[in-house]
C-alpha positions as CSV (number, residue, x, y, z in Angstrom):
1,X,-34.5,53.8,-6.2
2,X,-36.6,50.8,-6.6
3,X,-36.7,48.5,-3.3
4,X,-36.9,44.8,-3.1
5,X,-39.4,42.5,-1.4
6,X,-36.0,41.4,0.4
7,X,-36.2,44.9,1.5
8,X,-39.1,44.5,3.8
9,X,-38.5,40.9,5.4
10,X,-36.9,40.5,8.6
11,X,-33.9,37.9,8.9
12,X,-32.2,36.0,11.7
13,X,-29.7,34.5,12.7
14,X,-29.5,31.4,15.0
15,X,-28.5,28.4,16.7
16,X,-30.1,26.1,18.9
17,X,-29.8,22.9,20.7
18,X,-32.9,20.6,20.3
19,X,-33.9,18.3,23.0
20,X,-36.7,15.7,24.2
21,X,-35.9,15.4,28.1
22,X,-36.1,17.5,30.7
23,X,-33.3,16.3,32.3
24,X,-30.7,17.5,29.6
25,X,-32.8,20.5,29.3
26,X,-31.5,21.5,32.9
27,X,-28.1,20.2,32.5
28,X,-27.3,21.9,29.4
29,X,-28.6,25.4,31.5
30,X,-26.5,24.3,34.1
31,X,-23.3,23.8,31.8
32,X,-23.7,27.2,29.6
33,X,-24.5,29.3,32.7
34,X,-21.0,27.6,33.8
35,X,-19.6,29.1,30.4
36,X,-19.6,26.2,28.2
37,X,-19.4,26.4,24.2
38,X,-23.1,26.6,22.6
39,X,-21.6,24.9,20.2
40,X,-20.0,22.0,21.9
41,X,-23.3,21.0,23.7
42,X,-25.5,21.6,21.0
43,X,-23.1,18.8,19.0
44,X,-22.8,16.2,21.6
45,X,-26.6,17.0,22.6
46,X,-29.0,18.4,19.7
47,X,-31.3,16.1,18.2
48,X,-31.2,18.1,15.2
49,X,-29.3,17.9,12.3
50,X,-28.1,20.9,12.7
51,X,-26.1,19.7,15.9
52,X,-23.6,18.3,13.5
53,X,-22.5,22.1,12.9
54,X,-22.8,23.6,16.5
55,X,-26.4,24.1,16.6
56,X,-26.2,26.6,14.0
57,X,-29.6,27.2,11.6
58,X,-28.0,30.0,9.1
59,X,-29.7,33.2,8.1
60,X,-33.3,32.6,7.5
61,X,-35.9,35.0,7.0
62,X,-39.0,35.7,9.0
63,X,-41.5,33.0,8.9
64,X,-39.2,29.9,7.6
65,X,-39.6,28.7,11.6
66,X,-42.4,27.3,13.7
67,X,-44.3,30.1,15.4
68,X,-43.4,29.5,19.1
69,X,-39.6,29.4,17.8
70,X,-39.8,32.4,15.9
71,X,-41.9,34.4,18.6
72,X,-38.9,33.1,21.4
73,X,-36.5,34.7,18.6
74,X,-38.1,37.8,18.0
75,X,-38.4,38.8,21.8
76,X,-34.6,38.0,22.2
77,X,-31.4,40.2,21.9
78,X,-28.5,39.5,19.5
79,X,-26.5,37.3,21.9
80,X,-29.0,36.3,24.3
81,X,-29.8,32.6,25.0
82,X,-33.3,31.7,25.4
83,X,-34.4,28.2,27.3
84,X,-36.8,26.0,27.4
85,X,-38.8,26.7,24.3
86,X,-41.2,24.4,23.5
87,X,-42.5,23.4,19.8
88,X,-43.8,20.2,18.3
89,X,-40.6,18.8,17.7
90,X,-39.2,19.4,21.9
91,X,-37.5,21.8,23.5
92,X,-35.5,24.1,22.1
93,X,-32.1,26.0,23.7
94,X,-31.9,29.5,21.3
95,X,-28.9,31.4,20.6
96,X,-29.6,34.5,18.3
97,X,-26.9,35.7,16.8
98,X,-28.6,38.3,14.0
């Protein structure tokens, strides 16, 4: 049986919301913790592109990301939301889903 190189890399599967302030940073906590949709505040929030679609980045495969993103998502449970990480483009609000 012959493997593939796909074989060997890891892939995720995320979402995030994408922020510059602070202030929506601790709102948006406030509003999930509450049990609002990921999805919902990562449209009407995210200054990413991928707000548009509920936050949500695809499957990508290890190394396509910034390293402080990717580090935040390799420490983090399928499920789990991680806040407050913090890259070059602002703060991110991580959802892993894979």
């Amino acid at each position: 049986m012959q493997t593939k190189r796909e074989d060997y890399i890891k892939y995720y599967r995320a979402k995030h919301i994408l922020l510059t302030d602070q202030d929506d940073l601790e709102y948006i906590i406030e509003k999930l913790k509450e049990g609002s949709s990921f999805e919902a505040l990562a449209k009407e929030f995210s200054e990413c592109d991928s707000g548009k679609k509920g936050g949500n980045l695809g499957k990508f495969p290890s190394g396509s990301m910034l390293p402080e993103f990717e580090r935040a998502l390799s420490k983090m449970s399928i499920g789990e939301i991680k806040y407050g990480v913090k890259t070059k483009f602002g703060i991110h609000i991580i959802l892993r889903e894979e």
